[in-house]
N, C-alpha and C positions, 0 to 999 in steps of 0.2 A: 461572570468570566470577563477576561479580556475583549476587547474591542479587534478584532484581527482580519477584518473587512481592509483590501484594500482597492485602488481606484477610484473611481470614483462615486460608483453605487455598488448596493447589496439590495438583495428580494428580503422583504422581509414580510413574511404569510402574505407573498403573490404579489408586495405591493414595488415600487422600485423605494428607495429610501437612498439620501446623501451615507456616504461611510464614514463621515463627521457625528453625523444622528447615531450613536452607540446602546440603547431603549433595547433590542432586541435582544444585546449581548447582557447587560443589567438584569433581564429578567430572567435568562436561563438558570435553571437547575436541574440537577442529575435527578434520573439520567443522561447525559448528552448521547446522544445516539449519532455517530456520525461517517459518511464517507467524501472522500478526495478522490477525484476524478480530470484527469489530465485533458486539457480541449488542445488539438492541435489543427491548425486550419478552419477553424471555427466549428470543429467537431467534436464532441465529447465521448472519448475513448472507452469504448466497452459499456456503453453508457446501461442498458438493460441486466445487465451481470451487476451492477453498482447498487442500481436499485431494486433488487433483488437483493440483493447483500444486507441492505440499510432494514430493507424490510426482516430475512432471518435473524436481523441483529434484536430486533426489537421484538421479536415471537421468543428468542429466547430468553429475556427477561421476562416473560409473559405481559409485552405490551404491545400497541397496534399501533403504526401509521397509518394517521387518515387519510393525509393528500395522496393523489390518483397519481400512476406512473405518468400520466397525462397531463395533467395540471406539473408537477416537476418537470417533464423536458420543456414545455412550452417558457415555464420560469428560467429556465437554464438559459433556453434561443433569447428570453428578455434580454438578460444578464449581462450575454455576449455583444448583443445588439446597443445596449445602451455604454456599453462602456468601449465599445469597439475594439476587444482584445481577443485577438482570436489564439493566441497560443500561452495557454499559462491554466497552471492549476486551479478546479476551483474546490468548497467546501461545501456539502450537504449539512445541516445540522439538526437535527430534530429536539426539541428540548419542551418542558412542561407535561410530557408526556400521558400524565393523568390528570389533566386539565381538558374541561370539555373545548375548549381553545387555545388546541396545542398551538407552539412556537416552530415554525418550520423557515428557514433562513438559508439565503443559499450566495454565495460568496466569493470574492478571489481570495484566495489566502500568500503566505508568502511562499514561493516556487523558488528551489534549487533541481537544476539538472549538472546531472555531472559532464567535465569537457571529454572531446577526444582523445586528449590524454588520459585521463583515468583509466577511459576502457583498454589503453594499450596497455598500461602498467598495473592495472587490478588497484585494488583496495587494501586497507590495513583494518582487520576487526578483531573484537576482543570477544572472549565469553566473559558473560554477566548469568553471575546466580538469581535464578528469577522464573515462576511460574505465573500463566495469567488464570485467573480466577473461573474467568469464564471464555475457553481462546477464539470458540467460535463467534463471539461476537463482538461488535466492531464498537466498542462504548469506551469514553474518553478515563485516562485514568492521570487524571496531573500527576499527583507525584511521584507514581512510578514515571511517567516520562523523564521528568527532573531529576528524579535519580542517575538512571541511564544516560539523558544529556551529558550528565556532570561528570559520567564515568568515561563516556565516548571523549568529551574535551579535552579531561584530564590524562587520557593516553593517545591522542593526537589518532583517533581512530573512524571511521567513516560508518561504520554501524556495531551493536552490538548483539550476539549469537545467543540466544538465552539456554541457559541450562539447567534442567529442574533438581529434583532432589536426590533422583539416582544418578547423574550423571550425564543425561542424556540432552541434546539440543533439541531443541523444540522450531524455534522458527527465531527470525532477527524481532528486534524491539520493534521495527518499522516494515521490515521484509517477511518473505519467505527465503528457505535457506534450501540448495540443491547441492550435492555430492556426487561426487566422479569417481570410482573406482573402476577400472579396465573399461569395459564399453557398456557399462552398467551403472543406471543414476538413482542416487539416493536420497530420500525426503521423507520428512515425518508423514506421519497416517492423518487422514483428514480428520480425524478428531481429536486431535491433539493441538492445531495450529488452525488460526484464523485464515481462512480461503480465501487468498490474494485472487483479487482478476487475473492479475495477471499470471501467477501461479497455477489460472484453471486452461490459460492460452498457453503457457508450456507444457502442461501437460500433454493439451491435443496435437502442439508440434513433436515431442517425443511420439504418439503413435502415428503421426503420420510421416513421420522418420523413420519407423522400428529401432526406437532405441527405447530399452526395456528400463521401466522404471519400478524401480520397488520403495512400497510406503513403510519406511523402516528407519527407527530414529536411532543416527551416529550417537553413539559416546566418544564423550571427550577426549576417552585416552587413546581411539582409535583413528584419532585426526591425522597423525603421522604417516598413516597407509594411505590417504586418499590420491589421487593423480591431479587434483583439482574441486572448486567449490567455487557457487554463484549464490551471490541476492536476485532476488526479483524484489518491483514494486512497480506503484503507477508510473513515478518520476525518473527511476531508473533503467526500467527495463532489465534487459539481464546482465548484470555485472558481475565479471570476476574477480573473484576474492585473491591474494597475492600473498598474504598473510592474515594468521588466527592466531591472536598474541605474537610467542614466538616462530611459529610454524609455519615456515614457507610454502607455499604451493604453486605449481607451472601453470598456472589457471589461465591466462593469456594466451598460451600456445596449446590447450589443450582440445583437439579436434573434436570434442561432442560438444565440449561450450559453443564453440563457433559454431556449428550445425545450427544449435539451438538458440542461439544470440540471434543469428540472420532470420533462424525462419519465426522470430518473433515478430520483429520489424517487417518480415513481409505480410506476418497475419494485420499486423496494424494499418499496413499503407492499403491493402484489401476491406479494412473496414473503413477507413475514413473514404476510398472510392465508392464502397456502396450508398453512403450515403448522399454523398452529393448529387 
């Protein structure tokens, strides 16, 4: 695979390594098992939900991670430490997997956050025909990415909604997907879509809101009736969707987003104070 370390070091199995030195990226082969993990303040965001993730991702291929949640964050605080950057995403990557000397790499990769103005004016996404194989778990799949890139550029769109073979949306190429109808929020069933972090931190601001959520996947043709729709992800947080192809939505003005947009950012700025 690509070399996509950047700054100026990457861990490479525990060690620090120049991100000139590209050896780690040369020898990986699939499965790539992998999570992205946003550090803000030199904190690594929902960091035990991640590894956790990385690990169910690889039970369900029926393979193990060896390295200790232990050994990973101490590799993380290197990371941070050596390269002195304390807000920018980084990459877990687990690779060699059935090698009694896995490849375990961990990374800056390239970070977009979106501006202030996005979140005033929402987003433009498209539906993409498309089911993942296996949704619960987190394993690299190139050339569906590159499909979808190709289809997100080619309509000037910010993410793309995936939709299976009946009809129904599943989750974004990259996100998780939420729906608004009257004071009622909608999202696929947790086995159908890969369990964003952050999708598991909306969730618990919906109950500690009482705002009822039901795990129930939209059809396409029933986009028309919504009051509003959000992505979730690490890099985004929760964004309003403004448009689905051609299908407007008041997602920016709609008062459950905002409940649930805010009391995002305040479960975040509560975890990055606990840990300091």
């Amino acid at each position: 695979m690509d070399n996509e370390a950047l700054l100026k070091y990457y861990i490479y199995n525990g060690e620090l390594v120049p991100t000139s030195d590209d050896k780690g990226f040369k020898e990986a082969t699939p499965p790539l098992i992998y999570e992205v993990i946003r550090i803000i303040d030199g904190v690594p965001i929902f960091l035990e939900g991640h590894i956790e993730r990385m690990r169910k991702s690889a039970e369900l291929i029926g393979k193990t991670i060896k390295k200790t949640d232990e050994e990973i964050t101490k590799e993380i605080h290197k990371l941070i430490d050596a390269n002195k950057e304390h807000n920018m995403n980084i990459k877990l990557l687990c690779t060699n997997v059935d090698s009694p000397n896995q490849t375990f790499m961990i990374y800056y990769n390239k970070t977009s956050y979106p501006e202030k103005e996005v979140y005033e004016k929402g987003i433009h996404t498209i539906l993409f025909e498309s089911e993942r194989e296996n949704p619960n778990a987190k394993i690299l799949n190139s050339d569906l990415r590159q499909r979808i890139n190709d289809e997100i550029k080619a309509k000037n769109a910010y993410e793309a909604l995936l939709v299976n073979r009946n009809g129904f949306i599943t989750e974004g190429s990259r996100s998780n997907m939420f729906f608004v109808k009257g004071d009622k929020v909608y999202t696929a069933p947790a086995g159908d879509v890969l369990l964003g972090i952050t999708r598991n931190e909306i969730m618990n601001v919906c109950r500690e809101q009482n705002i009822e959520v039901i795990e129930k996947e939209v059809h396409r043709d029933s986009l028309k009736e919504l009051d509003g729709a959000f992505m979730t992800g690490t890099s985004v947080n929760a964004l309003p969707i403004s448009t689905i192809d051609n299908i407007e939505l008041d997602s920016v003005n709609n008062s459950i987003i905002k409940i649930i947009a805010d009391g995002y950012l305040q479960k975040m700025q509560e975890y990055i104070k606990s840990k300091k």
